[in-house]
KENU-776569 format. One record per residue (C-alpha): residue in three letters; x, y, z. Coordinates in steps of 0.05 Angstrom, whole numbers, padded with zeros to 5 digits, always signed. Each point is the difference from the previous one (the first is absolute). Layout:
N
alaXYZ
...
This chain:
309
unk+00000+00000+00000
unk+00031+00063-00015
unk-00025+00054+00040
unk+00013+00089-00020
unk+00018+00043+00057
unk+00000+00072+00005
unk+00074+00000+00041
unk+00070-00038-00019
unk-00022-00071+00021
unk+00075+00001+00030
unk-00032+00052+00059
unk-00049-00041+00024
unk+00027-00048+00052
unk-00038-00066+00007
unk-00027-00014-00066
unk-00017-00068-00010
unk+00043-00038-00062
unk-00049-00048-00026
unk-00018+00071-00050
unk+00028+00038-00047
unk+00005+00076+00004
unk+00007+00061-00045
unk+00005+00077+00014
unk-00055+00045-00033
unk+00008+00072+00025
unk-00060+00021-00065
unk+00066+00038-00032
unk+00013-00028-00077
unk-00001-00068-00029
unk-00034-00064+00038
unk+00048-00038+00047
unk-00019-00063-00022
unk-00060-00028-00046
unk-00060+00014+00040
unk-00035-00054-00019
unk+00045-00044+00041
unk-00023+00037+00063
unk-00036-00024+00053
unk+00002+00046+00058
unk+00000+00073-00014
unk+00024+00053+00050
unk-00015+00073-00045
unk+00058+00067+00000
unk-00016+00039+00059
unk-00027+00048-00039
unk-00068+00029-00007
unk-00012+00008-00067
unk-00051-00062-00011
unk+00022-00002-00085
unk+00069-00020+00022
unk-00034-00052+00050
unk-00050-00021-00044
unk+00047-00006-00067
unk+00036-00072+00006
unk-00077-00035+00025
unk-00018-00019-00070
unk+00066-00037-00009
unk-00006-00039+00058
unk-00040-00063-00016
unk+00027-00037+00057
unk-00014+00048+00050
unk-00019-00031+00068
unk+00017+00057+00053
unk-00011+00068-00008
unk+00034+00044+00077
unk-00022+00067-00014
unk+00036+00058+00031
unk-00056+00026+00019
unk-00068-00001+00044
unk-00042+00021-00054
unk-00011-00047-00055
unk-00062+00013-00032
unk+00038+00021-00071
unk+00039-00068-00008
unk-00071-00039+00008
unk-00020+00015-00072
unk+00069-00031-00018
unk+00008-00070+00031
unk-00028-00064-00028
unk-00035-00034+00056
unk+00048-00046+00014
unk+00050+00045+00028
unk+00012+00011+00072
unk-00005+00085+00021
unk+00030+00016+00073
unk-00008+00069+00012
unk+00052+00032+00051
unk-00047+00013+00053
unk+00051+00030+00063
unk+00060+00021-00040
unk-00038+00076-00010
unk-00026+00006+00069
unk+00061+00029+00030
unk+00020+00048-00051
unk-00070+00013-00020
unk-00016+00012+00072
unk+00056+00051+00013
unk-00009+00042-00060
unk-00075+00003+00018
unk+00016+00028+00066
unk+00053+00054-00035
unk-00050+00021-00049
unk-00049+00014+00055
unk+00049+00043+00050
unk+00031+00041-00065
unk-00071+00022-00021
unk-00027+00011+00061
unk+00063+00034+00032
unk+00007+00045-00069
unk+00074-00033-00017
unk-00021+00021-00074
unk-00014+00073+00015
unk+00071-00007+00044
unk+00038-00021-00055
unk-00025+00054-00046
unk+00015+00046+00056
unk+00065-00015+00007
unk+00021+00006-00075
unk-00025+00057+00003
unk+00033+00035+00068
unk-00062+00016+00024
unk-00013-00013+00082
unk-00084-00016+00000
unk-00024-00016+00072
unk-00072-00042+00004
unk-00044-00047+00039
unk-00006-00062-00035
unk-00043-00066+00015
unk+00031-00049+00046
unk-00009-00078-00007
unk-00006+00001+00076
unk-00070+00004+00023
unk-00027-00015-00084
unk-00045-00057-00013
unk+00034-00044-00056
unk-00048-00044-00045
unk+00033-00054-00040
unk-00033-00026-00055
unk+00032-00073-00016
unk+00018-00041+00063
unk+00037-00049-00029
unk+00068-00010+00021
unk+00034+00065-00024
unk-00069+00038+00035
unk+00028-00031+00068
unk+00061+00027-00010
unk-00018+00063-00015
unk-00041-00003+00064
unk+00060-00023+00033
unk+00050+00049-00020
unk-00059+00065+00009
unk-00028-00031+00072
unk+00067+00026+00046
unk-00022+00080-00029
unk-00061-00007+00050
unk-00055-00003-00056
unk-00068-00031-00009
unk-00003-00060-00051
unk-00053-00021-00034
unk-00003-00066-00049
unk-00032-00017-00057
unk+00004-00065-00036
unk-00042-00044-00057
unk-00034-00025+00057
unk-00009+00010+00076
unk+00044-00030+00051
unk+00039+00003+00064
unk+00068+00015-00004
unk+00046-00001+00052
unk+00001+00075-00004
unk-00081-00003+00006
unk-00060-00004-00047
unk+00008+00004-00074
unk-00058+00023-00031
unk-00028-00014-00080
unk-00004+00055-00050
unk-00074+00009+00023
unk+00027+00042+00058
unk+00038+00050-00038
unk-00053+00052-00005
unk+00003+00005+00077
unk+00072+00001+00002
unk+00025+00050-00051
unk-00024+00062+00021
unk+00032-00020+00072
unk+00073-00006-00027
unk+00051+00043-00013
unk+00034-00042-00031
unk-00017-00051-00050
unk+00045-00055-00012
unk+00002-00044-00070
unk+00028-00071-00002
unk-00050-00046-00037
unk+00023-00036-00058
unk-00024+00020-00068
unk-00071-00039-00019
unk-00057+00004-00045
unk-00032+00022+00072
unk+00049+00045+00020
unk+00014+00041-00065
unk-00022+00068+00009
unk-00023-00010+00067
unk+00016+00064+00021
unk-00041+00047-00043
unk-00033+00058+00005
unk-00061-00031+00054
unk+00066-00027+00054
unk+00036+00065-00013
unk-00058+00047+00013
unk-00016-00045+00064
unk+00075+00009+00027
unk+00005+00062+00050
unk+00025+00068-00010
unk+00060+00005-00007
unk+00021-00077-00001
unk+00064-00035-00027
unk-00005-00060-00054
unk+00067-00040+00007
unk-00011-00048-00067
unk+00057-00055+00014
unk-00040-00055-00047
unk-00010+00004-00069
unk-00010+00066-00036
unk-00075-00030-00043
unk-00027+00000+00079
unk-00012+00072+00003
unk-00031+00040-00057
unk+00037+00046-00025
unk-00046+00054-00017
unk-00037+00002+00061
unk+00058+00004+00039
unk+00020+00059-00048
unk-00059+00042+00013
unk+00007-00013+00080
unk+00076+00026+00000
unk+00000+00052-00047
unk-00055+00048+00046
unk+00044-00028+00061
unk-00058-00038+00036
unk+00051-00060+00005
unk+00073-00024-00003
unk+00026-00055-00033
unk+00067-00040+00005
unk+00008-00050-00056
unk+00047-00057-00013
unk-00045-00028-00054
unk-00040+00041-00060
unk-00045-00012-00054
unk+00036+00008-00045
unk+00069-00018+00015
unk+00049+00018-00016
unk-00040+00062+00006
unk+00014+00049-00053
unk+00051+00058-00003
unk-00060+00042+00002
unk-00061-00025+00034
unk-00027+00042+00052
unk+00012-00037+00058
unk+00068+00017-00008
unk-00019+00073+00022
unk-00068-00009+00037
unk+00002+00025+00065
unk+00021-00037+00066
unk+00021-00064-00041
unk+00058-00039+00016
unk+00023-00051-00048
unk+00049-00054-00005
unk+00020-00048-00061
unk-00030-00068+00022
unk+00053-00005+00050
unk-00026-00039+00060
unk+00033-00060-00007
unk+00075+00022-00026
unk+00043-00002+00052
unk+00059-00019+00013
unk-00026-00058+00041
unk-00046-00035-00054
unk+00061-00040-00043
unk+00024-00032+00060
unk-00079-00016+00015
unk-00009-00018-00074
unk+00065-00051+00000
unk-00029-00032+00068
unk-00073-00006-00030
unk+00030-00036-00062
unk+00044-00044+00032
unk-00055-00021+00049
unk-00045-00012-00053
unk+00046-00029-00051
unk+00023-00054+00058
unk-00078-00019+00007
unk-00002-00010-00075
unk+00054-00049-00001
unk-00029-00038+00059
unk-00070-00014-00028
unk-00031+00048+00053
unk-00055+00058-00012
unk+00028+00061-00012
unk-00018+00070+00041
unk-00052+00051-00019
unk-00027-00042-00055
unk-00055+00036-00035
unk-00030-00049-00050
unk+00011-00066+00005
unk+00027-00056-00046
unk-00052-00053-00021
unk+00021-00073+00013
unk+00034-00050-00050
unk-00043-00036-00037
């Protein structure tokens, strides 16, 4: 079996050497024929036509590790035979932790600061504290509990919001259903569901207009969530802020107006780049790759593959 890798097969310590391996970085020419591979590990890159371009090639495809939580574009892609493990946990740190800077930079004004300071100019103000705020996260999945866990030691309120309701250890989870009652209590609104058919535009112009005064939307998920246009008209006469890792589109354009709108904050897809997630990538693979060669189920499997015969 000859599995492609996304890192040096050398780096990874404890690969098992009943396979084969080749490095595919999605740079130039095809490793190897991709038709000969059966486990597929894409370039960390997020640019699904570079992850999506050697599929059609690879008839023998049994395995494909995405780098990613999110999944929902390779699904259209796969035969039905093939094995997709999502990378549910490898985010949550990262993901988590730019979350949390988002939200302290808008609400602390770090934008306005930096403009400021290019420009010499010493501007005293009052801004909003996370201390005291009520924080609503919408998607409390594993990368919602860490964001809960990284916001909970600034002495603020958090409220959850899942698919469906729950107990956490953190306390209840509630369904979608409750979201009218808790919008227009937050001041700050939290995004980390993955992207749907039932999620997709979520936010739109009936959420936004039920947030408070005033309120922050952190959008750490996946840009389709929130629409665009909605969120436009809410910035742009300064009713509410916005800090974005994700956009509709994205890249977003040189100039779109959410570059410029008002008390927006945005980042390019960045959550998960860190310097920690290739040595969490490299342990994920090699933990998987080992459960491969040992006949055993692999982690985070999203669909299934049928049985012989």
């Amino acid at each position: 079996m000859l599995a492609w890798l996304p890192v040096p097969p050398e780096d990874l310590d404890g690969l098992p050497d009943c396979l084969d391996y080749a490095h595919w970085d999605g740079q130039g020419g095809f490793p190897t024929d991709p038709a000969r591979v059966t486990f597929y590990a894409p370039p960390m890159t997020k640019d699904p036509d570079v992850i999506l371009r050697p599929l059609p090639h690879m008839s023998r495809l049994r395995v494909l590790q995405a780098l990613s939580a999110g999944v929902d574009y390779l699904l259209p892609h796969l035969r039905p035979d093939v094995l997709l493990c999502n990378a549910r946990g490898l985010h949550n740190g990262g993901t988590a932790e730019l979350a949390l800077t988002l939200t302290l930079a808008a609400l602390r004004g770090v934008p306005d600061l930096v403009r400021n300071q290019a420009a010499g100019r010493w501007q005293e103000g009052i801004r909003p504290s996370l201390s005291g705020a009520t924080v609503l996260i919408v998607g409390y999945g594993s990368i919602g509990a860490a964001i809960e866990e990284r916001v909970l030691p600034f002495d603020c309120e958090v409220e959850r919001v899942a698919g469906s309701s729950r107990w956490s250890l953190r306390g209840p989870v509630h369904a979608p259903s409750a979201l009218n009652k808790l919008l227009p209590r937050a001041d700050v609104v939290i995004l980390s569901v993955p992207l749907t058919e039932s999620t997709r535009h979520l936010v739109d112009a009936g959420f936004l207009k039920t947030m408070k005064d005033g309120a922050l939307l952190v959008n750490v998920a996946r840009g389709a969530v929130v629409d665009t246009e909605a969120l436009l008209a809410e910035v742009q006469c300064g009713r509410l802020q916005a800090a974005l890792d994700v956009t509709d589109p994205e890249p977003l354009p040189r100039e779109h107006p959410l570059w410029t709108a008002p008390g927006v904050l945005i980042s390019p897809h960045a959550g998960a780049f860190t310097t920690a997630f290739v040595p969490q990538v490299k342990r994920m693979l090699t933990m998987q790759l080992n459960r491969l060669a040992r006949g055993q189920a692999l982690h985070n499997a999203v669909l299934a593959v049928p049985a012989a015969g």
